[in-house]
C-alpha positions as CSV (number, residue, x, y, z in Angstrom):
1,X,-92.1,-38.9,133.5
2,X,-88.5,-39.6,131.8
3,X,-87.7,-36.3,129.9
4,X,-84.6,-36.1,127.9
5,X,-83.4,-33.0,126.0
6,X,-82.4,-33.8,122.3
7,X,-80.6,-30.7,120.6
8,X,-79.9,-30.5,117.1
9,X,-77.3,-27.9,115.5
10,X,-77.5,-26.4,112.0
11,X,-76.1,-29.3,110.3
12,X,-78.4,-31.5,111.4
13,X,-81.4,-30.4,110.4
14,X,-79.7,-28.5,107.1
15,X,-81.0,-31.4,104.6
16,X,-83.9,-33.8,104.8
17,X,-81.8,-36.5,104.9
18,X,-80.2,-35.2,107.8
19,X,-83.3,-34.6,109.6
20,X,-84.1,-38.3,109.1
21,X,-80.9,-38.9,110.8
22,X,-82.7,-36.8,113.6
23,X,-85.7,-38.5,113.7
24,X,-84.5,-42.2,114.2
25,X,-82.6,-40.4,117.8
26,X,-86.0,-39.4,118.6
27,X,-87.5,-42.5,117.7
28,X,-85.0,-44.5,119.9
29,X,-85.8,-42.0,122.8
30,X,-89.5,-42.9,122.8
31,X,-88.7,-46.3,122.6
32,X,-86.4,-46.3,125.2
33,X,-89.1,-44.8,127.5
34,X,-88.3,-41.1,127.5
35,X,-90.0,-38.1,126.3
36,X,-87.8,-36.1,124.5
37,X,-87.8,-32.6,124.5
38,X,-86.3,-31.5,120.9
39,X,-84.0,-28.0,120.8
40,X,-83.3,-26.9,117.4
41,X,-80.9,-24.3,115.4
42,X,-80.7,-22.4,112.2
43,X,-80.3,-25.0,109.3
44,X,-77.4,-25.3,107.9
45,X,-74.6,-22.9,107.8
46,X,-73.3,-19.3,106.7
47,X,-74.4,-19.0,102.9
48,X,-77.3,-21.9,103.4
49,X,-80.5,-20.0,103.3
50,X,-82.0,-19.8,106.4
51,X,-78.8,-19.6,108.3
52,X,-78.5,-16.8,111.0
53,X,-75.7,-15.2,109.2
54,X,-77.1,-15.4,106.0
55,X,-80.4,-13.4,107.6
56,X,-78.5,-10.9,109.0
57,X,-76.9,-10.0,105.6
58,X,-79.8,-9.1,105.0
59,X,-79.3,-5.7,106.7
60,X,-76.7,-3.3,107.1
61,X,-73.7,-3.1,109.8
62,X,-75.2,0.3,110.9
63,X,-78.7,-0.8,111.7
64,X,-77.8,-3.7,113.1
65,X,-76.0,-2.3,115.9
66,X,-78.1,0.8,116.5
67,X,-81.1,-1.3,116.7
68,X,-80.4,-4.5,118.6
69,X,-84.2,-5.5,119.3
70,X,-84.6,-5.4,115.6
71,X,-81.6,-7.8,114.7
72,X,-82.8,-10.1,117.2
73,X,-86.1,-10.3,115.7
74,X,-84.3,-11.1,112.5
75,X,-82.2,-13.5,113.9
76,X,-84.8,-15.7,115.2
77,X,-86.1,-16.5,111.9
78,X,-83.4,-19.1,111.5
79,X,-84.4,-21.6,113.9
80,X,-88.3,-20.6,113.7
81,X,-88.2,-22.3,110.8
82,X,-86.0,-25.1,111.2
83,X,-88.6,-25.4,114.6
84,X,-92.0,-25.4,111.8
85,X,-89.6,-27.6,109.2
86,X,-88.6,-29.8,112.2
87,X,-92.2,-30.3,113.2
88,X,-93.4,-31.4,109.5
89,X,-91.0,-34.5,109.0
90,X,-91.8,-35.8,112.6
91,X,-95.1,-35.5,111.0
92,X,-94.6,-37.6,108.2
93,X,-92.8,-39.9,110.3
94,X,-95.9,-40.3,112.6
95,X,-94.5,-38.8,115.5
96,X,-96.8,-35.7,116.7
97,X,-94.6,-32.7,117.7
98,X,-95.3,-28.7,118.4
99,X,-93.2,-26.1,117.3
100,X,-92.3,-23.3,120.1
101,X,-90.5,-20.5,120.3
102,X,-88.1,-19.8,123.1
103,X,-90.6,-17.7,125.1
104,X,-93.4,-19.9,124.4
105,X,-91.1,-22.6,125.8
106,X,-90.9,-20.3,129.2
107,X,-87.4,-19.1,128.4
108,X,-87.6,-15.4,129.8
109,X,-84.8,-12.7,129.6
110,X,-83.8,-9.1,130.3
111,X,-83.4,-6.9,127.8
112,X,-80.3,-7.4,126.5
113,X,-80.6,-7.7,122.7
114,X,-78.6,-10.1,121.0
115,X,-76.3,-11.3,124.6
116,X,-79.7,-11.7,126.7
117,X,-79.6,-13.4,130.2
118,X,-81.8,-15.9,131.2
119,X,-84.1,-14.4,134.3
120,X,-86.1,-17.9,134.7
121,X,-87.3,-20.8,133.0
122,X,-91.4,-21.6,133.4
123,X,-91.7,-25.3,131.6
124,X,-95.4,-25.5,132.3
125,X,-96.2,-25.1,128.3
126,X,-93.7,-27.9,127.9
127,X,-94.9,-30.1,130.5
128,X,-98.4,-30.1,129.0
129,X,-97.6,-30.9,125.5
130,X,-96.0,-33.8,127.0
131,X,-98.4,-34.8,128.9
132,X,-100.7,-34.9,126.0
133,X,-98.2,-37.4,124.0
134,X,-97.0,-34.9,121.9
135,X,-93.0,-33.5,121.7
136,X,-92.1,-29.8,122.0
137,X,-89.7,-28.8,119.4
138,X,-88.1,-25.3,120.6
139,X,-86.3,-22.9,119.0
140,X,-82.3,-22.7,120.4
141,X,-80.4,-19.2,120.8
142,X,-83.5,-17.0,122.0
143,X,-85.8,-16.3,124.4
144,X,-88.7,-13.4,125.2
145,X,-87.8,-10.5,127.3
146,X,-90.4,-9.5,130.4
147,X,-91.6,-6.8,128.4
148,X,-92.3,-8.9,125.4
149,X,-89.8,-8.5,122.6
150,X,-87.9,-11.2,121.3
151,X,-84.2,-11.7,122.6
152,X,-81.1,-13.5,121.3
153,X,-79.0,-15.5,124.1
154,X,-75.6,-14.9,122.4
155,X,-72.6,-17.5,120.8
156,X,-73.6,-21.1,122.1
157,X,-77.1,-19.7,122.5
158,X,-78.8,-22.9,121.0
159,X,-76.5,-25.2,123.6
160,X,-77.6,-23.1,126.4
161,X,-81.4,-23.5,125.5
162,X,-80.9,-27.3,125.9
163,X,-78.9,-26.6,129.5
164,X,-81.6,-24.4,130.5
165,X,-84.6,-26.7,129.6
166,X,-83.2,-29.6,130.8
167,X,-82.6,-28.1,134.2
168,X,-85.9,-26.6,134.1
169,X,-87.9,-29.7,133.0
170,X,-85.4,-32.3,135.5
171,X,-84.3,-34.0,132.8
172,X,-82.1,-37.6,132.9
173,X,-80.3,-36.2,130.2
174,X,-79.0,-33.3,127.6
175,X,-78.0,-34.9,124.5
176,X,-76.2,-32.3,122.1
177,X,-75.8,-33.4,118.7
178,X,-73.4,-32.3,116.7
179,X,-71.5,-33.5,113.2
180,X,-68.1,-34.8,115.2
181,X,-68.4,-37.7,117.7
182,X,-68.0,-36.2,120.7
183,X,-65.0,-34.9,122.7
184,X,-61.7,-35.8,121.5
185,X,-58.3,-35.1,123.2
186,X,-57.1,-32.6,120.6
187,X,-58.8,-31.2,117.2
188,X,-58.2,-33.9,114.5
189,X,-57.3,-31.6,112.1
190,X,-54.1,-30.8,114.0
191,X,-53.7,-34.4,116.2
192,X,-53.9,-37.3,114.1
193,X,-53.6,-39.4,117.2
194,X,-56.5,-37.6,119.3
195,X,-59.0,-40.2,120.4
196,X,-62.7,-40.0,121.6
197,X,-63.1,-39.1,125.3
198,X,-65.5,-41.5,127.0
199,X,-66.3,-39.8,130.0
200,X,-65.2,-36.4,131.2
201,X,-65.9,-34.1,134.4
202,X,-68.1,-30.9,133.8
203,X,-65.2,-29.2,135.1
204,X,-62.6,-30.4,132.1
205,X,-64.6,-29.6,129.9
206,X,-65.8,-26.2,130.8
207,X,-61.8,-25.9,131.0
208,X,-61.4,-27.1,127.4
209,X,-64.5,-25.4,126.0
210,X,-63.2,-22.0,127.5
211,X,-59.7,-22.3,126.2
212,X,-60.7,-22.9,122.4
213,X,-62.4,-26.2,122.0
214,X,-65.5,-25.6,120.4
215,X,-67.4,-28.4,120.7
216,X,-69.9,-27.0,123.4
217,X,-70.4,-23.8,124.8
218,X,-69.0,-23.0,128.1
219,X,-72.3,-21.5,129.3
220,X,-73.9,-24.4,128.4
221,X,-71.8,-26.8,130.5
222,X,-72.0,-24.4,133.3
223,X,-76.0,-24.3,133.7
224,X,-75.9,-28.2,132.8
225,X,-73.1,-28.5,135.9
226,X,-75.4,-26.4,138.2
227,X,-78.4,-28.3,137.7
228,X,-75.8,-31.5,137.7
229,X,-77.7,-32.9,134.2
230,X,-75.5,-35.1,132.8
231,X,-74.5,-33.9,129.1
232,X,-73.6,-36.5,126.2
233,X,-72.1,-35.0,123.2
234,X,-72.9,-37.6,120.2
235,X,-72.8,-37.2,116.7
236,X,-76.1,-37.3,114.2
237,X,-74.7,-38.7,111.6
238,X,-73.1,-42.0,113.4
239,X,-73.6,-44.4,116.7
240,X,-70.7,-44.0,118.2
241,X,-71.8,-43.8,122.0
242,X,-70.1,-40.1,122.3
243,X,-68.8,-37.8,125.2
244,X,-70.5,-38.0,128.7
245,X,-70.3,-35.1,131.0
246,X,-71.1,-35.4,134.8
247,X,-69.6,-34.7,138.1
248,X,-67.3,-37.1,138.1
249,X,-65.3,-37.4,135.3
250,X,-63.2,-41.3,134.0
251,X,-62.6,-43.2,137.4
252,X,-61.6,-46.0,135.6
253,X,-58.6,-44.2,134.0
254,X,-56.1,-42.2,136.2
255,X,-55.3,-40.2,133.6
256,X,-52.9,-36.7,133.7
257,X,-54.5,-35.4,131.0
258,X,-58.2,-35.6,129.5
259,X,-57.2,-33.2,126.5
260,X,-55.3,-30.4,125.2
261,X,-56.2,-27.0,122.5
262,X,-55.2,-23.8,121.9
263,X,-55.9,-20.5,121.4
264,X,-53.8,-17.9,118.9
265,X,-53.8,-14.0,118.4
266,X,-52.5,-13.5,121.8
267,X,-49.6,-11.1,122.3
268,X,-47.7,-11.0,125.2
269,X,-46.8,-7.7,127.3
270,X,-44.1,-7.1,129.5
271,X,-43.1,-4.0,131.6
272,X,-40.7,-3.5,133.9
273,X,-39.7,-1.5,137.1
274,X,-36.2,-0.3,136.0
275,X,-37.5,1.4,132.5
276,X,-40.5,2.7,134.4
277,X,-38.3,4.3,137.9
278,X,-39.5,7.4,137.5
279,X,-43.1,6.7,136.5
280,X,-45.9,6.1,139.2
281,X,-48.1,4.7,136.7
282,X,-46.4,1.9,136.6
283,X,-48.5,-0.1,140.4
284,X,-51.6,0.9,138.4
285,X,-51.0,-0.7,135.0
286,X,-53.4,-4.0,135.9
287,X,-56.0,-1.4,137.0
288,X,-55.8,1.0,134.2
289,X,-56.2,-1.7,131.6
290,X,-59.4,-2.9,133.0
291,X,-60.8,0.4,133.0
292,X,-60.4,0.3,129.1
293,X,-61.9,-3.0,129.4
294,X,-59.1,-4.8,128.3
295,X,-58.6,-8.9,129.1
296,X,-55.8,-9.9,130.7
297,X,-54.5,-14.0,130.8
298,X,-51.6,-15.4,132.1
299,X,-50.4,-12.7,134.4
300,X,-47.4,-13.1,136.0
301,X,-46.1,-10.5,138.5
302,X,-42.4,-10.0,139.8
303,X,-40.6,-7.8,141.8
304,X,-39.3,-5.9,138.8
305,X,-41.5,-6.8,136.3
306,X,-45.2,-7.6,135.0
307,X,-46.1,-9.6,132.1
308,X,-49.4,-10.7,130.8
309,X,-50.8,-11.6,127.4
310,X,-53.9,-10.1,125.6
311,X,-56.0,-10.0,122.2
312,X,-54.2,-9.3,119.5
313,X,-57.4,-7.3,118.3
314,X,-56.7,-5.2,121.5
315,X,-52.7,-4.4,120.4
316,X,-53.4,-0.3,119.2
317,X,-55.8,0.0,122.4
318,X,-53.3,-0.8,124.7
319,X,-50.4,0.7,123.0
320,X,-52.7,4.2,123.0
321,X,-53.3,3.6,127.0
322,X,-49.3,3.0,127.8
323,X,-47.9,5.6,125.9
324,X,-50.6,7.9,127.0
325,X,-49.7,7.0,130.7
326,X,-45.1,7.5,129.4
327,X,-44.9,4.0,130.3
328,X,-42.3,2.0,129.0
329,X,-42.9,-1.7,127.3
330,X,-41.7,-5.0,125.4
331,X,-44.5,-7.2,123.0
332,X,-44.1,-10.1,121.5
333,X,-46.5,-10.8,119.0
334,X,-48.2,-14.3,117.2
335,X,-47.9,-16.1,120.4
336,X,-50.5,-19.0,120.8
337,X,-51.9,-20.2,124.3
338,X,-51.7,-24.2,124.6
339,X,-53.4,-25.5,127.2
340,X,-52.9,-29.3,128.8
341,X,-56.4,-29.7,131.0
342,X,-56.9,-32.8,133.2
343,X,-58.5,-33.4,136.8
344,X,-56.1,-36.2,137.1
345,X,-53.1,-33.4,137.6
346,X,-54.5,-32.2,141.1
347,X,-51.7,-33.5,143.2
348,X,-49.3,-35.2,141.0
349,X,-46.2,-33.7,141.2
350,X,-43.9,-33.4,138.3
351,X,-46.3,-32.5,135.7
352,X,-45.2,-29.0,134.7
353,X,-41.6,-30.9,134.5
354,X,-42.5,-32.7,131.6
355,X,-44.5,-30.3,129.7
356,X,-41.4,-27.5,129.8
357,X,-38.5,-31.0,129.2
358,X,-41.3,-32.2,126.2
359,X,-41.4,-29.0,124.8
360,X,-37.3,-27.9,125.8
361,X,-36.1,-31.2,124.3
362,X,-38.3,-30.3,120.8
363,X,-36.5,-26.6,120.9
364,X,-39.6,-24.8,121.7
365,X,-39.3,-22.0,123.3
366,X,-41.9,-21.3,126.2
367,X,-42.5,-18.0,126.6
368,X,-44.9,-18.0,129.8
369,X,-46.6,-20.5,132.0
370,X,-49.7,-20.4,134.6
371,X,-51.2,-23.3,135.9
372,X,-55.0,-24.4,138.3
373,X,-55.6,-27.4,139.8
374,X,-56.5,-28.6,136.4
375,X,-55.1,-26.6,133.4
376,X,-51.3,-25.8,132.9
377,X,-50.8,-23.3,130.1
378,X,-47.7,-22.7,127.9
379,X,-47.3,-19.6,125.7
380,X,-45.3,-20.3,122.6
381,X,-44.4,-18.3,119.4
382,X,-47.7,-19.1,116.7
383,X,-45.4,-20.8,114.6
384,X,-44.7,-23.4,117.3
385,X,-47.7,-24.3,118.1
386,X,-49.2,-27.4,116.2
387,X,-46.1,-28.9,117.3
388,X,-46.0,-27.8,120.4
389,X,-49.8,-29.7,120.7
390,X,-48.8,-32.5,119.0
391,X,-45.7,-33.1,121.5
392,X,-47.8,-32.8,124.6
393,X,-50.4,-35.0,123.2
394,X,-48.0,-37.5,122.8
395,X,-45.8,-37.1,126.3
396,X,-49.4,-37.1,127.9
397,X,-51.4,-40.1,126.2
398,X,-53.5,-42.3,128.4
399,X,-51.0,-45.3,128.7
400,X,-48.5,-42.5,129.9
401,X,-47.5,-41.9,133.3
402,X,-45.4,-39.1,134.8
């Protein structure tokens, strides 16, 4: 038995001229020799009906949060009835399909309303409608807790359904459609030169996912990675061949960099020894910010100083803690992360070279650096940082070499 996980996200299956665009990728599935297992989310988007934020205006800010098991019952309306719509045009297309729920799919949780874990997968529903010729259509983003209730499975909930089936269910494949083509090197919108990756490691792209692409969940890469499934990111709309994600990346290309993004609203701290002699706070600073659950990145720690950046949503939280604890400290604020990912950096001396001479020559000012074996970051000021992206992209292009 070939299975192969097809997921569809709200734009998709938002019109029915969409979901015709849906069926003829399940039609080419069967006729390729697979049986495709179908994951589905809300349809559409915020103000479209049956979207998930459209439900939960439905009911206030109050009893949303005091009742989490309720406002994940409410959210799963959304893709139970793109699941049911789903179902009907396969239908009238000829194709048999059965719409599931999460839990009636086997996808069991803990309690968690609205950011549930997944305890287990049990596929045997699944595997029967298969065997009986028929295709599964589940709901994405939820699951049933072991006591029975409805459960959410948080942001990126309906890619981490497909992850989690097709480990579950062995699958040859998790395709993820989306309304883009796959995995460029940069967002469009800011990189008219970014270009389609063809192939790209789990790894990379759990790197560019996690630093603010938003093509694919992290979480869903990471199951996907675990189980080694091979993910293809492809476009419903289109047959362009898309993004494939496996172990091993482009061999064919020894290339430095696979892509580049961003992320903005970070501020960046700084504290140092001489302004804080007298205070013996100032070795517990790292530790007293995660005890008020505040996340740290790019941490760099000197003899006489520390610096790190955070949220700018967590600015008057930290000020509060340090001035509570008389210590002293700098911020700069509207700084943006940028982020230059690539498994073809491991080893390669020279790189960070570039990226601070590209940026240097261009008169941007870096503010901060960290780097992996695959990811060198830059801090810049906000107002820097399309720039900053669009230079990078072009020092590091494919056809360049260090």
């Amino acid at each position: 038995m070939r299975i192969i996980v097809q997921k569809f996200g709200g734009t998709s299956v938002s019109s029915e001229e969409n979901r015709k665009k849906v069926i003829e990728k399940v039609r080419i599935a069967i006729n390729e020799g697979y049986s495709p297992v179908i994951v589905v989310s809300a349809m559409g988007r915020k103000g479209a009906p049956y979207a998930t934020d459209t439900l939960l205006n439905l009911i206030n800010d109050n009893f949303k949060y005091k009742n989490k098991l309720a406002q994940d019952l409410l959210m799963c309306c959304g893709e139970t009835i793109s699941s049911v719509v789903m179902c009907n045009d396969l239908y009238e297309a000829g194709i048999e399909a059965v719409p599931l729920t999460g839990g009636q799919a086997g996808i069991l949780t803990d309690n968690n309303f609205s950011d549930a874990k997944c305890v287990k997968v049990e596929p045997k529903r699944i595997l029967d409608i298969i065997s009986q010729g028929r295709i599964p259509v589940v709901t994405g983003f939820q699951g049933i807790s072991e006591s029975g209730y409805l459960t959410t499975l948080g942001r990126g909930g309906s890619d981490t359904s497909a992850s989690l089936l097709g480990v579950a269910l062995n699958a040859e494949m998790i395709e993820i459609y989306t309304d883009v083509d796959g995995i460029m090197t940069a967002d469009p919108r800011i990189v008219k030169d970014a270009y389609l990756i063809d192939v790209i490691s789990y790894n990379e792209v759990f790197q560019l996912a996690d630093q603010g692409a938003k093509v694919i969940h992290p979480k869903a890469v990471e199951i996907a990675m675990e189980g080694n499934i091979p993910l293809l990111i492809k476009n419903t709309m289109s047959d362009c061949n898309g993004t494939l994600i496996n172990n091993f990346g482009d061999r064919k290309h020894k290339r430095v960099m696979s892509g580049i993004t961003s992320q903005g609203d970070r501020i960046q701290v700084s504290i140092t020894k001489d302004e804080n002699k007298e205070n013996t706070k100032y070795n517990d600073i790292l530790e007293l910010l995660a005890a008020n659950k505040i996340s740290l990145d790019l941490i760099n720690i000197f003899p006489d100083k520390q610096i790190f950046t955070i949220s700018k949503e967590d600015r008057k939280l930290l000020e509060n803690i340090l001035k509570k604890a008389n210590l002293k400290f700098n911020i700069i604020d509207e700084c943006s992360k940028v982020a230059v990912i690539g498994s073809g950096m491991k080893g390669i001396p020279g790189v960070m070279a570039k990226i601070i001479k590209s940026l240097s020559d261009n008169k941007i000012e870096v503010l901060q650096t960290a780097d992996s074996h695959m990811t060198i970051w830059c801090l810049v000021h906000s107002k820097d940082a399309i720039n900053a992206i669009n230079i990078l992209h072009k020092a590091f292009s494919i056809s360049s070499t260090i």
